[in-house]
N, C-alpha and C positions, 0 to 999 in steps of 0.2 A: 684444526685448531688455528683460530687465527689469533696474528702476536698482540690485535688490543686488546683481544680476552687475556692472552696471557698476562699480558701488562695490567689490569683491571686485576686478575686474580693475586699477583703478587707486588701489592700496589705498599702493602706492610710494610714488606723487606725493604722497598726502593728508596719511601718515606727514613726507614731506619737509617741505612747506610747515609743518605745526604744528611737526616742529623747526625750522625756518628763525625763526618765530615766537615758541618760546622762546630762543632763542638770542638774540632781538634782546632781549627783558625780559630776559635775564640780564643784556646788556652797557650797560643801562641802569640794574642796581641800583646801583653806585659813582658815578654821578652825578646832579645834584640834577637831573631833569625835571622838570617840571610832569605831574601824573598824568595829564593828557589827550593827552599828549602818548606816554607810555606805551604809553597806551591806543590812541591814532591811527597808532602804529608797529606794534603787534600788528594789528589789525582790518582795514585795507589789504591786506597781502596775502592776508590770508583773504578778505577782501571781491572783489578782483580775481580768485581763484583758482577762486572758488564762482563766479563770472558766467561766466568761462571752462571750468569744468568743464559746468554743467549747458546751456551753451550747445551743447560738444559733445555731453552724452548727446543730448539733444532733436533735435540735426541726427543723430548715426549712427540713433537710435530710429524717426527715422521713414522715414531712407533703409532700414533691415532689415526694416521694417513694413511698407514698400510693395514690396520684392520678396517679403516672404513673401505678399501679398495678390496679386500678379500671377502668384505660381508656385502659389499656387492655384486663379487662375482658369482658367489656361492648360491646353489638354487636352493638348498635347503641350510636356512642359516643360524638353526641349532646347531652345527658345526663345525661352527665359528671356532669354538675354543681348541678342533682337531687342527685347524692349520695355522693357530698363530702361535708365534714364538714366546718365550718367558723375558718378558722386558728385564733390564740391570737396575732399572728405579722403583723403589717401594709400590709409589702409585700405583703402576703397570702391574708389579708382583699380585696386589691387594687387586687390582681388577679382572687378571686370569683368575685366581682364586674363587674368587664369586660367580666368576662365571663356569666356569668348570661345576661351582655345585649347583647352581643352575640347572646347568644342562644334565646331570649325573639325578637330580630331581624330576626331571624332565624324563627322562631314560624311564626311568622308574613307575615315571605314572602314567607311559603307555604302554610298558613290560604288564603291569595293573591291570590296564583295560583289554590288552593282547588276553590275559590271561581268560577274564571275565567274558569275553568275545569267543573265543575257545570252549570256555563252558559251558555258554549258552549254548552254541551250535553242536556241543555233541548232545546237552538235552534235547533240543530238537530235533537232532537224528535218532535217537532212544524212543522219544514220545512218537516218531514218524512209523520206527520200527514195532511197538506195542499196538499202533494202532490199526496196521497194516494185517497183524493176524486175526485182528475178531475180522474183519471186511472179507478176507480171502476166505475165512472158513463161512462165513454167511454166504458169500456167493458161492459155495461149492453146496451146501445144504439146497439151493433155488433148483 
C-alpha cells in the first residue's frame, strides 16, 4: 500500500478536517483572541488528526504487507487465509471474512470433484470387473 493511494483514498476526511479548521478561524475573526489562541484552535485538530491518520496507514501498511509477503511465500495460495492473522481494524476483519469463505467454497468444490472422481473410478473398476468374466469364460470355452 502506498501512502498516495492512501492519501487519494482518504482525501474526504482530510478536505473535512481543514474545513472544520477554517471554519473555527473564521468564527474567531469577530472576536478579540489572543493570536495563540487562534493559533492552538486551528493546530489541534490537525495535530490529532495527522497522529490518528498516519497511525492507521502504518497499521493497515503493514497488515497488507505481510499478507502480500505470506501469499508470496506460500506455494499453494489458497492458504492464505490458514496463516494470516485477524487484523484489529474492521477492513482487515471484513477481508479474512471473505476470504475465509472463499476459500471454505473452494474446499468444498474439490471435496465435490474428489468425490465425483472417486465414483467414476470405482465404475470403471465394476465395468472392468463385469467385463473381464464374459472374456475369461469365452477364452476357457476355445
Amino acid at each position: 500500500m502506498s501512502f498516495k493511494a492512501f492519501l487519494k483514498d482518504k482525501i474526504v476526511y482530510i478536505i473535512s478536517i481543514i474545513l472544520v479548521v477554517i471554519s473555527y478561524e473564521i468564527l474567531f475573526i469577530p472576536f478579540e483572541f489572543p493570536t495563540y489562541i487562534k493559533i492552538y484552535a486551528g493546530l489541534i485538530p490537525l495535530i490529532a488528526f495527522s497522529i490518528c491518520f498516519f497511525i492507521e496507514y502504518f497499521i493497515k501498511k503493514s497488515y497488507y504487507n505481510n499478507i502480500k509477503d505470506k501469499l508470496e511465500e506460500l506455494e499453494e495460495a489458497y492458504l492464505l487465509t490458514e496463516v494470516i492473522n485477524t487484523p484489529d481494524f474492521l477492513e482487515g476483519k471484513l477481508l479474512k471474512e471473505i476470504l475465509e469463505e472463499t476459500s471454505k467454497s473452494m474446499y468444498e468444490n474439490v471435496a465435490k470433484f474428489r468425490y465425483l472422481q472417486n465414483d467414476y473410478k470405482e465404475y470403471i473398476e465394476l465395468w472392468i470387473h463385469e467385463i473381464k468374466l464374459p472374456i475369461a469364460t469365452r477364452k476357457n470355452d476355445c
